[in-house]
Each structure stands twice: as structure tokens, then as C-alpha cells.
PAZAPA-4460 file (N, C-alpha, C; in steps of 0.05 Angstrom, whole numbers, plus 32768, in hexadecimal, padded with zeros to 4 digits):
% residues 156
    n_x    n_y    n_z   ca_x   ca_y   ca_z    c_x    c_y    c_z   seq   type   mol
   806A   819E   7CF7   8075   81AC   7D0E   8064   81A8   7D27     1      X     A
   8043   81AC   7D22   803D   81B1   7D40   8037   8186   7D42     2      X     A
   8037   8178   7D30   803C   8152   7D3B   805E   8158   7D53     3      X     A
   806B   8162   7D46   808D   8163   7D5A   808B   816E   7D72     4      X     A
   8078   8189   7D75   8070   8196   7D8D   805F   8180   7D9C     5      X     A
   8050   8172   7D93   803F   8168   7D9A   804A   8142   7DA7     6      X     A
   805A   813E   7D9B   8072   812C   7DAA   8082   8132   7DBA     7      X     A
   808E   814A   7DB2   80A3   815C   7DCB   8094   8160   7DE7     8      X     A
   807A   8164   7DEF   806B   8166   7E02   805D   8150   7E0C     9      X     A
   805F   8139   7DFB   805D   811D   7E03   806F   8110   7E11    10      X     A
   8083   8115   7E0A   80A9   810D   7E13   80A5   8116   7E25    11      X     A
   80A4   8137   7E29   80AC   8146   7E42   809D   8137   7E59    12      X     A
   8084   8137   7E51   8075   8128   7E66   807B   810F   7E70    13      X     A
   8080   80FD   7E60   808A   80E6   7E67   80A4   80EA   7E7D    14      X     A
   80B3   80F7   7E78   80D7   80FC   7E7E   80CD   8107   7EA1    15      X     A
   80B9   8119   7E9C   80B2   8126   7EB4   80A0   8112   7ECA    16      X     A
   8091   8103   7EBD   8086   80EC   7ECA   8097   80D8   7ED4    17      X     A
   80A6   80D0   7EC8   80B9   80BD   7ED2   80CE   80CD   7EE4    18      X     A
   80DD   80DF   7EDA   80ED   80E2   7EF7   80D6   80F1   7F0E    19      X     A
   80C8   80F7   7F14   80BD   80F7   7F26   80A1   80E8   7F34    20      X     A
   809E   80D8   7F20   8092   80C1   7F2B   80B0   80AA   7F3F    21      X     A
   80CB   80A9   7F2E   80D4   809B   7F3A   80EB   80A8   7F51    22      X     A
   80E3   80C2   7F52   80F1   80CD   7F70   80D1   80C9   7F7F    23      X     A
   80B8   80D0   7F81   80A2   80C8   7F93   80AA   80B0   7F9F    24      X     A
   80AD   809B   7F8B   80A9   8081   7F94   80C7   8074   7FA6    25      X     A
   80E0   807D   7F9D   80F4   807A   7FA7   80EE   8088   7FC7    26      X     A
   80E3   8097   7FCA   80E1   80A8   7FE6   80CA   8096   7FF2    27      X     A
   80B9   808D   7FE3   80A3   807D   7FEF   80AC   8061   7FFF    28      X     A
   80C4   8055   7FF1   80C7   803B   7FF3   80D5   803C   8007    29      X     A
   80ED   8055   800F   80FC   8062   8023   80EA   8062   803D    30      X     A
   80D1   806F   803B   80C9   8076   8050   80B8   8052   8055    31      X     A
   80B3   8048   8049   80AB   802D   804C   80C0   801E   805D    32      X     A
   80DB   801A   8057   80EB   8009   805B   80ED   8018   8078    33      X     A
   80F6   802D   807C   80F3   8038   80A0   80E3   8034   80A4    34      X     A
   80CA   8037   80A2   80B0   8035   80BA   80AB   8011   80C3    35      X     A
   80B5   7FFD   80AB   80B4   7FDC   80A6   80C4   7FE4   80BC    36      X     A
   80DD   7FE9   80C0   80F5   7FE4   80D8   80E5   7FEE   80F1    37      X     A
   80DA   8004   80F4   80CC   800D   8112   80B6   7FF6   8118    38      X     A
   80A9   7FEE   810D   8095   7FDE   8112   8099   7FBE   8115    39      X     A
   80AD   7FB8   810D   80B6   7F92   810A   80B1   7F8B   811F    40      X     A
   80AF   7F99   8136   80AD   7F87   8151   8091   7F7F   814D    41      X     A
   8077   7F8F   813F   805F   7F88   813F   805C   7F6B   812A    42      X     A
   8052   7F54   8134   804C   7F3D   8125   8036   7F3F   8114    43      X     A
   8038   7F31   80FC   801E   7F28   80EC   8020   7F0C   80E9    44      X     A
   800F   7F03   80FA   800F   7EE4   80F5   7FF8   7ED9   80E4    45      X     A
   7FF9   7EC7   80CE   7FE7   7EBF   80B6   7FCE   7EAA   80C8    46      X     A
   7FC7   7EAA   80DB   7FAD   7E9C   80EE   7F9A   7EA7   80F5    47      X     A
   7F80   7E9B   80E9   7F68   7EA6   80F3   7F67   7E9D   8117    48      X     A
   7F6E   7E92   8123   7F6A   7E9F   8147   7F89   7EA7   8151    49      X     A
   7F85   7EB1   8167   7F93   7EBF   816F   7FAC   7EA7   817E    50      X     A
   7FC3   7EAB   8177   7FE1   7E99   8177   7FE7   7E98   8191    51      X     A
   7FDF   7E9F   81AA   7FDC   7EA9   81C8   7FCA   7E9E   81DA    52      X     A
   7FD7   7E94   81E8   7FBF   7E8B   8207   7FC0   7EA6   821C    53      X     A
   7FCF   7EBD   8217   7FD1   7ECC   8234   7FB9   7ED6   822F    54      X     A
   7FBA   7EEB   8242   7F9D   7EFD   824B   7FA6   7F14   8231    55      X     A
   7F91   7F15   8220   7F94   7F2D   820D   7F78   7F34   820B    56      X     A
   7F7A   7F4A   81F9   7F55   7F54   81ED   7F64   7F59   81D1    57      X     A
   7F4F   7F57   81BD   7F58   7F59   819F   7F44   7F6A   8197    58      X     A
   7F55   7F7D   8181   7F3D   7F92   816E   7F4F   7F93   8156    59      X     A
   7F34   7F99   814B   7F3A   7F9A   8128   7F4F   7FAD   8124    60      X     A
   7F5F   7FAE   811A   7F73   7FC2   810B   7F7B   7FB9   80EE    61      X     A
   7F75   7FD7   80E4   7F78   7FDB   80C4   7F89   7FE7   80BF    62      X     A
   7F90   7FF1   80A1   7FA3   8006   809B   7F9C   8008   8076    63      X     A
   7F98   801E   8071   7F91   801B   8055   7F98   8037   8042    64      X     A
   7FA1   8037   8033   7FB5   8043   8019   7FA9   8046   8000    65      X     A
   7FA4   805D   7FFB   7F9E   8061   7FD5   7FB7   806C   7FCB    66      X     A
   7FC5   8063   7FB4   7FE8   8064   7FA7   7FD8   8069   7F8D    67      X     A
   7FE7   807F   7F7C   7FE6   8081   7F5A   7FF7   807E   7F53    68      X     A
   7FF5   807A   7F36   8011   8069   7F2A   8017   808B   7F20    69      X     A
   8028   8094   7F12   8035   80AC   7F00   8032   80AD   7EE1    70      X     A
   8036   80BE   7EDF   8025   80C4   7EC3   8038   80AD   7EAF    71      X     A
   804C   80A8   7EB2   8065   809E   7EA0   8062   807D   7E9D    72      X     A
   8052   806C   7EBF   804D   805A   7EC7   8033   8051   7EB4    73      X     A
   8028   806A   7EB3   800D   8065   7EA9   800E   805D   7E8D    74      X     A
   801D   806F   7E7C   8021   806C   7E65   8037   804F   7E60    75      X     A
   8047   8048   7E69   8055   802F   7E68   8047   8012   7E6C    76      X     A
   8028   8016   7E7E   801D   8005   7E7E   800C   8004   7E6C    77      X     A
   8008   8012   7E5E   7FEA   8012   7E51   7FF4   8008   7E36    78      X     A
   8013   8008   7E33   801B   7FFE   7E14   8023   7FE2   7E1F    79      X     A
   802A   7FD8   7E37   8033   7FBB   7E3B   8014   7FB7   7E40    80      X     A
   8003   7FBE   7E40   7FE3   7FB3   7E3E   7FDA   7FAB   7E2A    81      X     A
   7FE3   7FBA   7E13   7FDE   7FB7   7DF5   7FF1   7F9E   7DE9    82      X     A
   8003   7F95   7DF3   8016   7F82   7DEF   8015   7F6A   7DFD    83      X     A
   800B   7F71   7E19   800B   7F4E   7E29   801F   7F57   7E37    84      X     A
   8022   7F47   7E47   8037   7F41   7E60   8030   7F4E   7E7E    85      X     A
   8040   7F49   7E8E   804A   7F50   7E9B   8049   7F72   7EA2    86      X     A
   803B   7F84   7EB8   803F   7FA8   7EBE   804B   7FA6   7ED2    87      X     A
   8069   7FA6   7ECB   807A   7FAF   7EEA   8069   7FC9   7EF6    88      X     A
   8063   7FDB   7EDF   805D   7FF1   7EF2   8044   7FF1   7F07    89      X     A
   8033   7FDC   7F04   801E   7FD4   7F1C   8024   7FC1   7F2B    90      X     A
   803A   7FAE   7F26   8042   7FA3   7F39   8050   7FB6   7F52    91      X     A
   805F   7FC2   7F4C   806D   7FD6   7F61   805E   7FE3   7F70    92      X     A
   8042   7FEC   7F57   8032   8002   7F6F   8022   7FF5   7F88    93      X     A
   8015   7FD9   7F7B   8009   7FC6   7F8B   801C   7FC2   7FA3    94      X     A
   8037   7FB9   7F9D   8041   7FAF   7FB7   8047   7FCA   7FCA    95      X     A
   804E   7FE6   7FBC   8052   7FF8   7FCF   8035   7FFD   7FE1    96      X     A
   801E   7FF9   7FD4   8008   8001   7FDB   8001   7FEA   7FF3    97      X     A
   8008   7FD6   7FEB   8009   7FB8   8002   8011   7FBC   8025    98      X     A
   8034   7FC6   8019   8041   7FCB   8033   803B   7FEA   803E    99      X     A
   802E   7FF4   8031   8028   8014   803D   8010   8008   8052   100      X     A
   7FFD   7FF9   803D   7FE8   7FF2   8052   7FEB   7FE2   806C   101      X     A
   7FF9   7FCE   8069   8006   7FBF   8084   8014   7FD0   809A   102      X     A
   8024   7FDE   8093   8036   7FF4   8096   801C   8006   80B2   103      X     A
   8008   800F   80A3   7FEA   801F   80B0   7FE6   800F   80BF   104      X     A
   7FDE   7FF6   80B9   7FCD   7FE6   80CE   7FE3   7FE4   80E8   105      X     A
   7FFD   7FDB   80E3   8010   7FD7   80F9   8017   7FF4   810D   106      X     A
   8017   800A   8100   800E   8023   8113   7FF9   8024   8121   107      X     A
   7FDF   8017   8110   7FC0   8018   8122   7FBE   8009   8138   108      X     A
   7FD7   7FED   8134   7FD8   7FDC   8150   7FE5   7FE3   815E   109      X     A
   7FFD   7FFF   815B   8017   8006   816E   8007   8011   8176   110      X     A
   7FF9   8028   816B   7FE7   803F   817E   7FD9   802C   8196   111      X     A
   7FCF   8010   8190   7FC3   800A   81A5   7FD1   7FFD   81B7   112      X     A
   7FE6   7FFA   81B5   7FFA   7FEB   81C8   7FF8   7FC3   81C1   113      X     A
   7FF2   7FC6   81A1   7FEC   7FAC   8195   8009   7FA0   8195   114      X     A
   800E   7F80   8195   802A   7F75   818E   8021   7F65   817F   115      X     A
   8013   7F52   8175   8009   7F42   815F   7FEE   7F4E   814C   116      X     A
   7FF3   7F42   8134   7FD9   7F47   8122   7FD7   7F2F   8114   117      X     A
   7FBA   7F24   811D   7FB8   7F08   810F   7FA7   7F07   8100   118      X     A
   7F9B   7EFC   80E8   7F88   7EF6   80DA   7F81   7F10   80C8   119      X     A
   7FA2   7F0E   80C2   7FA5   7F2D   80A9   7F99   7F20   8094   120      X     A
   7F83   7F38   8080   7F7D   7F39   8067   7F7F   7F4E   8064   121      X     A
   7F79   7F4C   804D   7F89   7F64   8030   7F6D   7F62   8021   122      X     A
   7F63   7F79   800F   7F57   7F86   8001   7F62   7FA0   7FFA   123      X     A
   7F52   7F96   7FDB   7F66   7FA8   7FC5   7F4D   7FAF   7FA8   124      X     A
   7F4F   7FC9   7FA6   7F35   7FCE   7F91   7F4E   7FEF   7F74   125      X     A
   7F47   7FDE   7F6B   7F4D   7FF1   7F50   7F3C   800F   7F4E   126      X     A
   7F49   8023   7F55   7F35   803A   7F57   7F31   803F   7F38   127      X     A
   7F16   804B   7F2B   7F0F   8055   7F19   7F11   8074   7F14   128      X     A
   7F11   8076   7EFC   7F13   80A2   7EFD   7EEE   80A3   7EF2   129      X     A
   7EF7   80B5   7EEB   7EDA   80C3   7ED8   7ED1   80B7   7EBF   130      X     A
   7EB8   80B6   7EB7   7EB3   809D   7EA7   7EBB   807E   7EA9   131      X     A
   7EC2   806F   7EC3   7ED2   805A   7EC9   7EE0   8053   7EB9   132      X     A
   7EF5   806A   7EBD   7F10   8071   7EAC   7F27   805C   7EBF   133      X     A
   7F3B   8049   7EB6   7F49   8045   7ECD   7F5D   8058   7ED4   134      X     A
   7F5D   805E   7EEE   7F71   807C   7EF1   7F86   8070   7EFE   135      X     A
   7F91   805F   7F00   7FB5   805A   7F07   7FB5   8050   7F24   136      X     A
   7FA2   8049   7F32   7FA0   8056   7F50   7F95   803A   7F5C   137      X     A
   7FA1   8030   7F71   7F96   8018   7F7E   7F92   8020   7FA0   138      X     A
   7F84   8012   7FB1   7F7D   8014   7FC8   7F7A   7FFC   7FD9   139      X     A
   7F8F   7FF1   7FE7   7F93   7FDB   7FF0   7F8A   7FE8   800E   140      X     A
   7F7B   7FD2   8019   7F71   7FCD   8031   7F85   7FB8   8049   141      X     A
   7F8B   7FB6   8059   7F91   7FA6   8073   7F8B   7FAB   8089   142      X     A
   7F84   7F89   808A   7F70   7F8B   80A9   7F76   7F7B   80B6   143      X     A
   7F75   7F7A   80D5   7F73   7F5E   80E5   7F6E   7F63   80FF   144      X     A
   7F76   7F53   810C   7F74   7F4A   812A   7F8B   7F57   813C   145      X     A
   7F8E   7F70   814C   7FA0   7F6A   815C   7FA5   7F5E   817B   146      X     A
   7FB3   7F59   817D   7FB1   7F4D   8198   7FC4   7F67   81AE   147      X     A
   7FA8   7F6D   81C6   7FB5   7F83   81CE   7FBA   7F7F   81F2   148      X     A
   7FC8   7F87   81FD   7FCC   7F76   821A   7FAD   7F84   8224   149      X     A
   7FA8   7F76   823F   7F8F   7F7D   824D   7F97   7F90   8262   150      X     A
   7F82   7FA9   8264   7F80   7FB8   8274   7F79   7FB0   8287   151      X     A
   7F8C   7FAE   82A7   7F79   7FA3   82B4   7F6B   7FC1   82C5   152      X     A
   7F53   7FB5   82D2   7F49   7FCD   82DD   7F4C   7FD3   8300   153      X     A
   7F4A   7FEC   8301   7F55   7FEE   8320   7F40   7FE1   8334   154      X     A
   7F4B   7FD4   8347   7F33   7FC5   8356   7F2B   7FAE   8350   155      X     A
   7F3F   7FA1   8340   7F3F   7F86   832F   7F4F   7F6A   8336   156      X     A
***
């Protein structure tokens, strides 16, 4: 009896991890796909110098994201670990964690009145728990160049 209790509260967990790991993430990807639309006017061009002869000044702009996977994700990966292949479930989190971070950096260039970002890189580190336990959780970095018009100054 208490092995059946003891599965019944495994299930539950699972059932509860997945539908609300996959309403988080459904709302996540939502708010991804609007903010991608507000920002498209901002460029990311793949060139280390700057794609422009006008008068600009450039500064670093980042944007960076720590995402956990759900308890349900966790457990789905750790048995396709034991088997080989392929973890949809860290593929998904990686790429949401990707475009969240791009997503940051392209606000850090709007705040500045940025229209290009060139010589984007990405960094990405696997967070650890307690005992460098792996805890589900990645932290993607993005960085680059924006190109921001020149202030000119009064008396100039």
C-alpha cells in the first residue's frame, strides 16, 4: 500500500509539473514572440566592425537570463539521459533562454536610442545546485556593439 501511495505522489507530481511547467512556458514564449515584434526594427548584424560610415558612438550592450526547466522536464530528461538521444526538454529551454537574452540586450540598445547591434556573442553556463547537483537551470549571456547616433554638443 504505502509503494502505491508512494507512486500516486510521484504521478501527481509529475501531472502537476507538466501542466504547469507547460502553461509557464506557453506564456513565456507569448511574451517572447511580442516583445521579438516591438524590437525588429533593432538590427543584429553577425560583423565584428561596425556596418556604417555615418557619425555614430558605440557601447557595449548585453542582456542576460537564468530559465529552469520544471520538475516534469527534469524527470523526462534524466531517463532520455539514461537511454541516449536527443532532450527536447533542454533544447526548448536553451532556445527560450537564447531569445529572452537577445530580447534584454535589444531593450539595453532601445533604452539608448541604439538601431544596430554588431559583433553579437552569446555565453551560456549550466548552473549547478548544492553538492554540484545539476539543477535544471541555464544562463545565457548576450553581448555586443551598439551603434548609437552622436550627441552633438551645444556650441558645436
Amino acid at each position: 500500500m504505502g509503494l502505491l501511495i508512494q507512486l500516486g505522489i510521484f504521478a501527481a507530481l509529475l501531472a502537476l509539473g507538466f501542466l504547469a511547467g507547460s502553461r509557464a512556458e506557453r506564456k513565456h514564449y507569448a511574451s517572447i514572440r511580442e516583445r521579438e515584434a516591438a524590437l525588429r526594427h533593432i538590427l543584429l548584424v553577425p560583423v565584428r566592425r561596425a556596418p556604417t560610415r555615418s557619425p555614430c558612438r558605440a557601447q557595449l550592450v548585453c542582456g542576460s537570463v537564468v530559465i529552469g526547466m520544471d520538475y516534469f522536464k527534469m524527470t523526462v530528461a534524466a531517463f532520455v539521459n539514461i537511454l541516449g538521444g536527443r532532450i527536447n526538454a533542454y533544447e526548448t529551454l536553451v532556445e527560450r533562454a537564447r531569445r529572452e537574452a537577445i530580447l534584454r540586450m535589444k531593450e539595453n540598445a532601445a533604452a539608448l536610442g541604439g538601431s544596430h547591434i554588431f559583433n553579437v556573442k552569446f555565453s551560456t553556463t549550466n548552473l549547478r545546485g548544492q553538492n554540484n547537483q545539476q539543477s535544471g537551470c541555464v544562463e545565457v549571456v548576450a553581448y555586443g556593439t551598439a551603434l548609437l547616433p552622436v550627441r552633438l554638443e551645444a556650441g558645436n
